[in-house]
N, C-alpha and C positions, 0 to 999 in steps of 0.2 A: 596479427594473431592467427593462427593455425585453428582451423575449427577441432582439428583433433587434440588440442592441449586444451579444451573448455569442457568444467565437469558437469555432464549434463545429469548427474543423480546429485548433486549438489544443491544444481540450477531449479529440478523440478521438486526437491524438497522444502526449497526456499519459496517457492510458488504454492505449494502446497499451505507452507505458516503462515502466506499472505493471504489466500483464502481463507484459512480455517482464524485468522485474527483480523478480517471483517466480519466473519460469521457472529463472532465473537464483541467487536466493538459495536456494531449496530443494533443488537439483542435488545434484548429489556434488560439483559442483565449488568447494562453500562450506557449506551447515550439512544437507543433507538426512538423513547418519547421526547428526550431533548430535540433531537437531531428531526423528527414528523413535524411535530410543533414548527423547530426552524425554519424546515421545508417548506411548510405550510401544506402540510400532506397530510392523510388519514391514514390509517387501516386500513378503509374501504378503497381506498386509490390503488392497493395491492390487491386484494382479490381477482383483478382479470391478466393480472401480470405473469407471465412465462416464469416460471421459479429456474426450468430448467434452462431455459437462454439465461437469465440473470446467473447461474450458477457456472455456467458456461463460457460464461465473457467476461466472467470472474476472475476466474481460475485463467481465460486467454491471457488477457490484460497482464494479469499475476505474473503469470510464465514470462512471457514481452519483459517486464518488469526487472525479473530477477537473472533473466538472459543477459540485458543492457548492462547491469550492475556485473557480473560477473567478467564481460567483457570489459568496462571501463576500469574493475578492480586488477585484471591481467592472474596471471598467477603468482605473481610476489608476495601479494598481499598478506602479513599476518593478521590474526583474528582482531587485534588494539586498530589497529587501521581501517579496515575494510566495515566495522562498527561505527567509527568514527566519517567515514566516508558514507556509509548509508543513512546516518542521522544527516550530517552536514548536507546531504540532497535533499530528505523529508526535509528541513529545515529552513534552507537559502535556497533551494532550485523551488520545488515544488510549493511551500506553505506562501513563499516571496511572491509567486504566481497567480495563485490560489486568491491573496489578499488585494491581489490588484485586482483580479478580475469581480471580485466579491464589495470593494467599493466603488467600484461602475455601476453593479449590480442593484445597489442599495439589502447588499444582505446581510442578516443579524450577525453582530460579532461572535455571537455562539458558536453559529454552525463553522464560520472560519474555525475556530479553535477546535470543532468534535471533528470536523476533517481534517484539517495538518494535521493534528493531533495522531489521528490513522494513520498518514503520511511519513511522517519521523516516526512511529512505532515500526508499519511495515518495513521502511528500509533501513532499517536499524537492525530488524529482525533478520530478515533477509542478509545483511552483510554481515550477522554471527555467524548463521549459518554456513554461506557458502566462503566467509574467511577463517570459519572454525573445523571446515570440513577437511577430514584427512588426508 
C-alpha cells in the first residue's frame, strides 16, 4: 500500500470518535461506577492522575488504532464491510484477548464485558467512518 492512497482525515476523524466514545463510555453517564468498582478503584485513585497524558495516550493509541484498521481495510472497502470488519476485530481479535487474559487475572466478568464492550463499539465506529468516508 502506498502511504499516499491512505485517508488520513478519515483516519484522524475516526481517532477522534474513538476518543470522544471513551470519553463517553467510561462517564457516569454509562459504566464508569461499574467499571471503579470492577477495578477495584476510587475516585480518589484519580485525583493525582495527569488527565492531560491520559488524554493524550488516548487520542495516540486512538489514531495507532484507526491507522491499522484503515490499512488492513485497503481502499476497497465499502461502508457493509469495513463495519463488519471493525466489529469482527472488537469481537474475535481483541474481546478473544481481553478474556484470556482476564481469566488468568482472576477479574470480574463485568469488567470483561464494559471493556470489549468499548472494544466492538470503537472499531465498529471506526470502520463506519473511515468505510463511509467519501
Amino acid at each position: 500500500m502506498n502511504f499516499s492512497d491512505i485517508n488520513f482525515i478519515s483516519i484522524l476523524v475516526a481517532a477522534l470518535s474513538s476518543f470522544t466514545l471513551s470519553n463517553v463510555w467510561y462517564s457516569n453517564m454509562l459504566f464508569r461506577q461499574a467499571w471503579l468498582e470492577s477495578c477495584g478503584l476510587t475516585e480518589l485513585d484519580f485525583q493525582g492522575a495527569s488527565k492531560n497524558k491520559a488524554f493524550v495516550g488516548t487520542f495516540l493509541f486512538s489514531f495507532v488504532s484507526a491507522f491499522l484498521l484503515s490499512i488492513f481495510l485497503g481502499n476497497d472497502s465499502d461502508i457493509g464491510l469495513s463495519v463488519v470488519t471493525g466489529f469482527s476485530i472488537g469481537l474475535f481479535w481483541v474481546s478473544s484477548s481481553l478474556g484470556l487474559s482476564y481469566i488468568y487475572e482472576q477479574r470480574p466478568l463485568k469488567l470483561f464485558f464494559i471493556n470489549s464492550g468499548y472494544y466492538v463499539s470503537q472499531f465498529s465506529l471506526m470502520g463506519l467512518i473511515i468505510g463511509g468516508w467519501p
